[in-house]
N, C-alpha and C positions, 0 to 999 in steps of 0.2 A: 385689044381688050374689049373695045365696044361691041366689036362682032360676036365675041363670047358671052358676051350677057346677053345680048339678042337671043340670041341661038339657046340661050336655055331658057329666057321666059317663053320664046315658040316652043321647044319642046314641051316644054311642062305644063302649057295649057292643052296640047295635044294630046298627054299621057293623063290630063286630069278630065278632059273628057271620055276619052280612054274608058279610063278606072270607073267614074262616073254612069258611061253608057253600062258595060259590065254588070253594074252596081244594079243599075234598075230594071236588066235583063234578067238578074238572079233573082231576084224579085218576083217579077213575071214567068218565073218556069220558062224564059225562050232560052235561046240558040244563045254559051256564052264567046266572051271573049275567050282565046285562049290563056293557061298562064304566060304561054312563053315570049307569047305578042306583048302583054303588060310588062313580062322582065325586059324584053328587048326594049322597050319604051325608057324605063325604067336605067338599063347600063346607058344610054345616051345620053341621058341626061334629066329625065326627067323625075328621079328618083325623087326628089323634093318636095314636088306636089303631093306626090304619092301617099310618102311617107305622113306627111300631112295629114292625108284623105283618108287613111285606113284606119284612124282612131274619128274622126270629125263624122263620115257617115258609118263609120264601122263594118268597113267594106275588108276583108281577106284580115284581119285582124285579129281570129282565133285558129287560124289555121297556121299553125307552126311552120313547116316546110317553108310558106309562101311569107312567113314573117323574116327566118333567117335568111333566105335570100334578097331580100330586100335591103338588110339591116347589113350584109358582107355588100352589096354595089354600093349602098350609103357610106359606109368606112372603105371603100376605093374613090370615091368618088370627094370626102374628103379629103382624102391623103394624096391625090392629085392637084387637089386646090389650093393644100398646102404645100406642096412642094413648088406649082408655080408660080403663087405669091413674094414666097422665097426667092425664087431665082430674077423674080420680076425687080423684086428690089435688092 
């Protein structure tokens, strides 16, 4: 259990530089992240941070596509959580 909380505050500081770096590249007209590198970020585990950060700096947040995707790994990613909770106890 401790490795699993590890392993998603490293992820999610990962995915919220990620997002973050992204964010100020759009900004700047450079070269972006891709979306599929943020989703992959994002199904690991770092959906969290994410989800967080796309209302906070208002990053991919009117873009539809990249919201319902986000919002179907967050309700997997619940419903993983809750079922190992579950089983745990």
């Amino acid at each position: 259990m401790k490795f699993a909380i590890t392993y998603l505050i490293i992820i999610n500081i990962l995915a919220s530089i990620l997002f973050c770096v992204d964010k100020r590249r759009a900004t700047k007209n450079k070269r972006r992240i891709p979306e599929s590198i943020l989703h992959l970020f994002e199904l690991v585990g770092g959906i969290f941070s994410v989800i967080f950060l796309m209302f906070i700096i208002r990053h991919k947040n009117q873009k539809m596509s990249y919201k319902l995707i986000s919002f179907v790994i967050l309700a997997l990613w619940i419903f993983f959580i809750v079922v190992a909770i579950y089983n745990y106890y």
